[in-house]
N, C-alpha and C positions, 0 to 999 in steps of 0.2 A: 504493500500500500504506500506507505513512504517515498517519497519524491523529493529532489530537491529544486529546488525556488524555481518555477518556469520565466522563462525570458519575458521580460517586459514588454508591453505591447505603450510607448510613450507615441503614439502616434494622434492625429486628430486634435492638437494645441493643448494636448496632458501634460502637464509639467514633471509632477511624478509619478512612481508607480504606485499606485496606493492600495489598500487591503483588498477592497471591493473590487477593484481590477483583476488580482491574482486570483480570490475565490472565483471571480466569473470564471476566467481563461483554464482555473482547474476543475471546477465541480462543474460549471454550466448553469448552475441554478444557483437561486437565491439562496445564501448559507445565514444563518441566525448563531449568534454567540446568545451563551447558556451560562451565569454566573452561578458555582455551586462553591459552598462553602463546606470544609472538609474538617474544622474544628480543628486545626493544627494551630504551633507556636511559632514561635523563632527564637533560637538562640541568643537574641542581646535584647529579650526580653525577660524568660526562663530564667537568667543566670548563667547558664554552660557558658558565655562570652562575655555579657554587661545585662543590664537591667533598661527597663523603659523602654525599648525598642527605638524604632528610628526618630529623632526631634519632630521630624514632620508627620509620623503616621498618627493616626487617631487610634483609638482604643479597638476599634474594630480592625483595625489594618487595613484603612482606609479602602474598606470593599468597596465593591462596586452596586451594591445591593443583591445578594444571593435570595432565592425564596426562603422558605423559613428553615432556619438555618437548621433548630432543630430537627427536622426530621430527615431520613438517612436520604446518602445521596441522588438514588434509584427516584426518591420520590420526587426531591427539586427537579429532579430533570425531567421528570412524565410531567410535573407541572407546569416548567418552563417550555416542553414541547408544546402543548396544550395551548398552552396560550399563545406565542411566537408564530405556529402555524395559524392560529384563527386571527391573530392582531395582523401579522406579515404576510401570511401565506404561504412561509419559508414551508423546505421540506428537507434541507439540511441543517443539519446544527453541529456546533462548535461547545465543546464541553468544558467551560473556562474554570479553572482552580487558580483564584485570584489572590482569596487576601493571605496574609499572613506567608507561612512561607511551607510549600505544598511537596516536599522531599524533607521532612523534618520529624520522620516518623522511623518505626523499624520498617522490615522489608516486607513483612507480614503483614502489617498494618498499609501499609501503602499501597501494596496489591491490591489488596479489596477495596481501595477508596479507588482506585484507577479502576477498577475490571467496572464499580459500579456504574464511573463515568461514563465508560463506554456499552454501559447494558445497552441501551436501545438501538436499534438497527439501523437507523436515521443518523446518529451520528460520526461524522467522519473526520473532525480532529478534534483530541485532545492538547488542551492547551495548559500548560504546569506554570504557574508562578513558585519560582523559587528565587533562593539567594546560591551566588557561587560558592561559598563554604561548603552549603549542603548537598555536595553531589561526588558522593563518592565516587568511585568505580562499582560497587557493589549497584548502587540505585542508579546509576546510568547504565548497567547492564541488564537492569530488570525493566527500563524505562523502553530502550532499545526491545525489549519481545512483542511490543505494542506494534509496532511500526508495521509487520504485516495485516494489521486489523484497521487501524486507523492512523489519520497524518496525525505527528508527533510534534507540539511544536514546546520549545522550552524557554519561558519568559524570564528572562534574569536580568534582576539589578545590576547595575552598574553601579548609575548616576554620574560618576564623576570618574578620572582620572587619578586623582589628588587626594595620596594617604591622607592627611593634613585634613581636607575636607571631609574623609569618609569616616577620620577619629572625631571629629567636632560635631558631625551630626549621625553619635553613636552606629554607626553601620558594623562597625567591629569587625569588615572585613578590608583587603586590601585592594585595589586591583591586580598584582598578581593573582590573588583567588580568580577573580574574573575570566582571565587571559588564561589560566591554568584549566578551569572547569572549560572554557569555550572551546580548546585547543582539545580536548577529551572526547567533550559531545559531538564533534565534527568528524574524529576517527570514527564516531558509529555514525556519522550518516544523519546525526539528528539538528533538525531543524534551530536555530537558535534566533529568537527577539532581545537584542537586547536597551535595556532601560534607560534614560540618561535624562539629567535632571538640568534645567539651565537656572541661573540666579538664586542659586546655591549660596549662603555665607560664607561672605572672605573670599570668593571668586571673581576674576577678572574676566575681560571678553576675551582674554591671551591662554586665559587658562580653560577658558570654553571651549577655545581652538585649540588647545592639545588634548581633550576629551574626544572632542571631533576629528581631529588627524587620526588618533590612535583606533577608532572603532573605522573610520573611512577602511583605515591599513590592514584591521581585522578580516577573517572570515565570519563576518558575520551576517547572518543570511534577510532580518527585518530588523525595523528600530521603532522603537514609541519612542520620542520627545515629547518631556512634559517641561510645563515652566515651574517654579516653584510654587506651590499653593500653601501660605498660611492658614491655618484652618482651625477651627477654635476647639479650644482644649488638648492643646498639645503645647511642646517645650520649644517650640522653636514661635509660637504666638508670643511668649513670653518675652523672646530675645528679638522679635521683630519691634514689641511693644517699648520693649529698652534703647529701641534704636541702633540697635547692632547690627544693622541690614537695611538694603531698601530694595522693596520688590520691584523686578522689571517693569518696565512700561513697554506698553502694546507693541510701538514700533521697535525700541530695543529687540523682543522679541521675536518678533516676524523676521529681523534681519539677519538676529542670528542661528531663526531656524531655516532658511534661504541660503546661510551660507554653509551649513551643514551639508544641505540637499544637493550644494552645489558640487561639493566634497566626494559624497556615496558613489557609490558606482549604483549605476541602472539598475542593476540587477538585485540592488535591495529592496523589500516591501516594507513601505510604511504605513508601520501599524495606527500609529497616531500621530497629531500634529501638535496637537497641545490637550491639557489637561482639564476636566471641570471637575467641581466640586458638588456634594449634595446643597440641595436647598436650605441654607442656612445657617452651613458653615463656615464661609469665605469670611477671612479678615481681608485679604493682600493675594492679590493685587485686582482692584475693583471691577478694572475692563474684563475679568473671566467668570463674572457671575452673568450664570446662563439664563438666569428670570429677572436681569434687569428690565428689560424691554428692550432694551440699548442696545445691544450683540447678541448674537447667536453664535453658535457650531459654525452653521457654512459660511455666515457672513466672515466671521475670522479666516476658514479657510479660504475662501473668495481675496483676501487680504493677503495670504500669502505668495500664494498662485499670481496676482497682480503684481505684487513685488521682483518676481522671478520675469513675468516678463513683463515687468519694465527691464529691469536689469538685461532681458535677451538672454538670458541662460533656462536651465533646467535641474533636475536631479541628475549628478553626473556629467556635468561640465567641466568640472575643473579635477574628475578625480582621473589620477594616473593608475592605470593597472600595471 
C-alpha cells in the first residue's frame, strides 16, 4: 500500500503542492481526516525528561478536537465516518492520532491503538503525531507492518533548528533527535510531515532561515508550518504577557512562509500553511483568530499565494537538488 510522495502536479497558476492536490492525484476521491484521541502522554510532561510539557501546548495537547475522547478508538472513528461522509460526502478517510505524542506507549499497547485506527475498510492512511525521541527502532518496525494495509504517514515535531530554543520552550529534545529518527523512518520507506514552528522566542528571521535551509536539505517528504499561537493557559501566555516576545504580524509571516516554499523542493506536500486556534483561546497574534469576521483560512491562504506571485516565484524556486 505504501507509496512514496507522487510528483507534483504545480500546473494551472498552483503555486504549491498542497495536501488536497496529492490526496486527489493519489486516492481520486474526496479523503476526510479523522481526529482520534489515543489517551497517551509525553515524556517532558510524565517526568521521564521534564515536567509541563511544551510552553505552548495547552493541557489537552492542543488537539484538534477528537470525538469523545472517552470512548475507544473503533468508536470515534465509526462516529467520525458517520458524520464526514453525510457532512462531506467523503468516502475516504484519514485516521489522524494528533494530540499529545502517539509512539509513547509499549508495543503492545500501541498495536491495538493502531490496528483500531485502521479497523474500518474506508480508511486508507494512518497519520501518527509523535515527537522524535519517541521512535525507537523497535516502534518504527512495528509502524512499518502497517504500510501494506494502509499509507503511513508520521507527523513529527521539529519546530525549530535551535537546541537553545527547543530547551527554553521545554521540548527536551534536540534536533539531532529529529534528523536521527527522520534518517530511520526513510530506511523503511515511511512517509515523514514534519512540524516547524515560526516566531518562536528569542528567534530571529536568520535563525528561521536555518530551520528552513536544514528541513529544505532534509529528506523530508511534507511540512505543516505553523506560526506561533499564544493561547491561554499555558507558560509561554505568561512570558508573552511579560513581554519576552512579540508575536509575528501577518505580513512578517506570509513572507517568511513564501520564502520557505521558495526553498522546498516540489516534491514536498504541504500539509499546512498556518495555524488556528479553538474558539477562545487566542491571546497572540490577533490576525489568526478565525471568528473574527476579519480573516478566514483561504483569505490568509489567498494572501500567500498572492505574495509568491507577486514575487514571480513558487514552491521550489530557489531550492537546489
Amino acid at each position: 500500500m505504501q507509496e512514496t510522495i507522487l510528483k507534483p502536479n504545480l500546473q494551472n497558476n498552483t503555486v504549491y503542492y498542497s495536501l488536497s492536490s496529492y490526496l486527489k492525484n493519489r486516492f481520486g476521491t474526496r479523503v476526510q481526516r479523522i481526529t482520534l484521541e489515543a489517551n497517551l502522554d509525553c515524556p517532558n510532561r510524565d517526568g521521564k525528561k521534564a515536567f509541563g510539557g511544551c510552553t505552548f501546548c495547552t493541557a489537552d495537547g492542543s488537539s484538534a478536537g477528537a470525538f469523545d475522547i472517552n470512548d475507544p478508538i473503533s468508536k470515534q472513528l465509526e462516529d467520525g465516518i458517520k458524520l464526514f461522509s453525510k457532512r462531506f460526502g467523503a468516502n475516504k478517510f484519514i485516521s489522524y492520532l494528533q494530540s499529545f505524542t502517539n509512539t509513547y506507549a509499549p508495543i503492545d499497547k500501541l498495536k491495538e491503538i493502531y490496528d483500531d485506527a485502521i479497523s474500518h475498510p474506508d480508511v486508507v492512511v494512518l497519520a501518527i503525531g509523535t515527537r522524535p525521541d519517541c521512535l525507537s527502532d523497535e516502534i518504527l518496525d512495528l509502524i512499518e507492518t502497517y504500510k501494506e494495509k494502509v499509507e503511513i504517514w508520521l507527523d513529527i515535531g521539529l519546530q525549530t533548528v535551535h537546541d537553545k530554543t527547543l530547551d527554553f520552550i521545554n521540548r527536551a529534545h534536540t534536533q539531532d533527535d529529529f534528523f536521527d529518527a527522520l534518517q530511520r523512518a526513510k530506511k523503511r520507506n515511511l512517509i515523514v510531515c514534519a512540524h516547524t514552528i515560526f516566531g518562536l522566542p528569542g528567534e530571529t528571521k536568520e535563525m528561521f532561515h536555518e530551520t528552513m535551509q536544514k528541513l529544505a536539505d532534509s529528506p523530508v517528504d511534507a511540512v505543516k508550518i505553523h506560526q506561533l499561537l499564544v493561547l491561554e493557559k499555558t507558560k509561554i501566555e505568561k512570558q508573552y504577557s511579560e513581554g519576552l516576545f512579540k508575536a509575528l504580524e501577518l505580513e512578517e509571516y506570509i513572507n517568511l512562509v513564501c520564502d520557505f516554499l521558495e526553498m522546498l523542493s516540489p516534491k514536498v506536500v504541504i500539509h499546512r500553511l498556518f495555524a488556528e486556534a479553538k474558539p477562545g483561546e487566542l491571546i497572540a497574534p490577533k490576525w489568526a483568530e478565525q471568528d473574527s469576521g476579519k480573516r478566514n483560512k483561504q483569505q490568509i491562504l489567498r494572501m500567500i499565494e498572492a505574495e509568491l506571485i507577486k514575487r514571480g516565484t513558487r514552491q521550489g524556486s530557489k531550492f537546489l537538488a
